[in-house]
N, C-alpha and C positions, 0 to 999 in steps of 0.2 A: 596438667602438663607443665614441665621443666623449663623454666625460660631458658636453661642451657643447651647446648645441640648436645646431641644425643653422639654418642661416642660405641653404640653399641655393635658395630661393626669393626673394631678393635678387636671384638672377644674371641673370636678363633685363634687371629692372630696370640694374643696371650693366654690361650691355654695351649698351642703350640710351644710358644717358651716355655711357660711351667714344667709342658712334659718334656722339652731338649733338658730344663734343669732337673728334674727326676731322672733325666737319663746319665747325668754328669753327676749327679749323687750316687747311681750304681757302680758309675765307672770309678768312683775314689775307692767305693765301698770294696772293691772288686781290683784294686790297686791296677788302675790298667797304666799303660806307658801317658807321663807329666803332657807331653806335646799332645798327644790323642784327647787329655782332658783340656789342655788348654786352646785346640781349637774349635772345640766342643762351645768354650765358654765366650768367645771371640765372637761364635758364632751368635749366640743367646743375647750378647751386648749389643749383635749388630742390630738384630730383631726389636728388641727395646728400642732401640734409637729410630727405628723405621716407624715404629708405632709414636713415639715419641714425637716423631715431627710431621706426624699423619693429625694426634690431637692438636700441636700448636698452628698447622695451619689451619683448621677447623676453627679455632679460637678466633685465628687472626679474621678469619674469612667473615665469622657472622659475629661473634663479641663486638671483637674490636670495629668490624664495618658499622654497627648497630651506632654505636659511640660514636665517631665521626659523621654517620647520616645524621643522626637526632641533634648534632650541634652542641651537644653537651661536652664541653671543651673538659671539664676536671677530669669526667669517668675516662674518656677518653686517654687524656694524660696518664690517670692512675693506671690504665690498663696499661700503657706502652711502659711506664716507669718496672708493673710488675714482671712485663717480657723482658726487656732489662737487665734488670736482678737476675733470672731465671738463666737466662744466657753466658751473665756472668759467674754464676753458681759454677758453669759446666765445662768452663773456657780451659 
């Protein structure tokens, strides 16, 4: 077993977007009107970010609780330095 929590309840969720982006792959293919494709893709990005901050709170919930129960101040640190980053990546 995975010391990491399990994120497998994600997976509908993104083979959902996979098949809205196979559906946004027909619609280029198939020249449909730019606004029909682009709130198709609006859509697809909104999905990702829902699952997106579905894993990060999972993370924060049990990683990061893990690190602050145990007392282990570095892991701890490290973890909050690499949400951080990750945040700022996205700003």
């Amino acid at each position: 077993m995975s010391e990491h929590p399990s994120h497998s309840e994600q997976l509908p969720r993104l083979n959902r977007a996979a098949g809205q982006l196979e559906g946004i792959k027909r619609m280029i293919g198939e020249g449909q009107y730019c606004v029909d494709i682009l709130t198709q893709l609006r859509a697809v990005r909104s999905a990702i970010k829902t699952i997106e901050l579905s894993v990060l709170e999972t993370h924060m919930k049990s990683c990061l609780a893990k690190s602050c129960a145990c007392g282990d101040d570095a892991t701890r640190d490290k973890q909050l330095t690499e949400i951080m980053v990750l945040l700022k990546k996205y700003e």
